[in-house]
N, C-alpha and C positions, 0 to 999 in steps of 0.2 A: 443474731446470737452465734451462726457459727462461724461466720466471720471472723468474729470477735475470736473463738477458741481456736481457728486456725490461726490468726496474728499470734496467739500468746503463745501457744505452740512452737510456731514459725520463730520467737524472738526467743522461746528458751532452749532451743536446735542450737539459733546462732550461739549462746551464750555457752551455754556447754562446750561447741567444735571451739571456741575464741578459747578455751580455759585447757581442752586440751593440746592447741596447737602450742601455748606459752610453755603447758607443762612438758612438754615432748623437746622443746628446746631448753627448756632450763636440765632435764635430763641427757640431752647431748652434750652440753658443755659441761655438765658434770662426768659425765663417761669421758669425753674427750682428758681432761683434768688428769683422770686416774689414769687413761692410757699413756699419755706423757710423762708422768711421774717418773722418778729417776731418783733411788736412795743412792744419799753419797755417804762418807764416814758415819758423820752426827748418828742417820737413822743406822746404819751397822752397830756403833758401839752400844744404845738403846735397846737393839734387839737383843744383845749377848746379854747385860745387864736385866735385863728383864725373865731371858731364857733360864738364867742362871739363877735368879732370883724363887723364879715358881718353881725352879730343880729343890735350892735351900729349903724351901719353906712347904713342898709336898702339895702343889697346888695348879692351876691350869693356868695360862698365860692372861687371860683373861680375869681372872683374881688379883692380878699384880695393878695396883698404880700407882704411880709414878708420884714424887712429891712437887707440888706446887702446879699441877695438872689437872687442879679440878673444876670441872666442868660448871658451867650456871646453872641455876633453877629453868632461869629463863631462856628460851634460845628462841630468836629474831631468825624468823625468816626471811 
């Protein structure tokens, strides 16, 4: 019998460190992603439009969205 709870043990260790190592790299290429980022025009004129917009309307930039930007119900990991 403990055998048995060290094997189970021992296979949900692996199982865990295997879920953290994929998630620690899908989180580096995500970091890497944003540190390369590089706004050109497009996102400037956006942010003025948008800055300008929560100015108009008495509200935080985060209140603004944008037309035809909306998001799914669903979002696929």
């Amino acid at each position: 019998m403990i055998n048995y709870i060290t094997c189970y043990n021992t296979h949900n260790n692996v199982l865990i460190i295997n879920r953290i190592i994929r998630c620690n790299a899908k989180l580096s290429n995500i970091l890497r992603r944003i540190s390369q980022f590089n706004y050109d025009d497009e996102h400037e004129e956006i942010i003025k439009v948008v800055t300008q917009a929560a100015k108009e309307y008495n509200c935080s930039l985060e209140d603004i969205q944008l037309k035809g930007c909306e998001y799914s119900n669903e979002i696929l990991w």
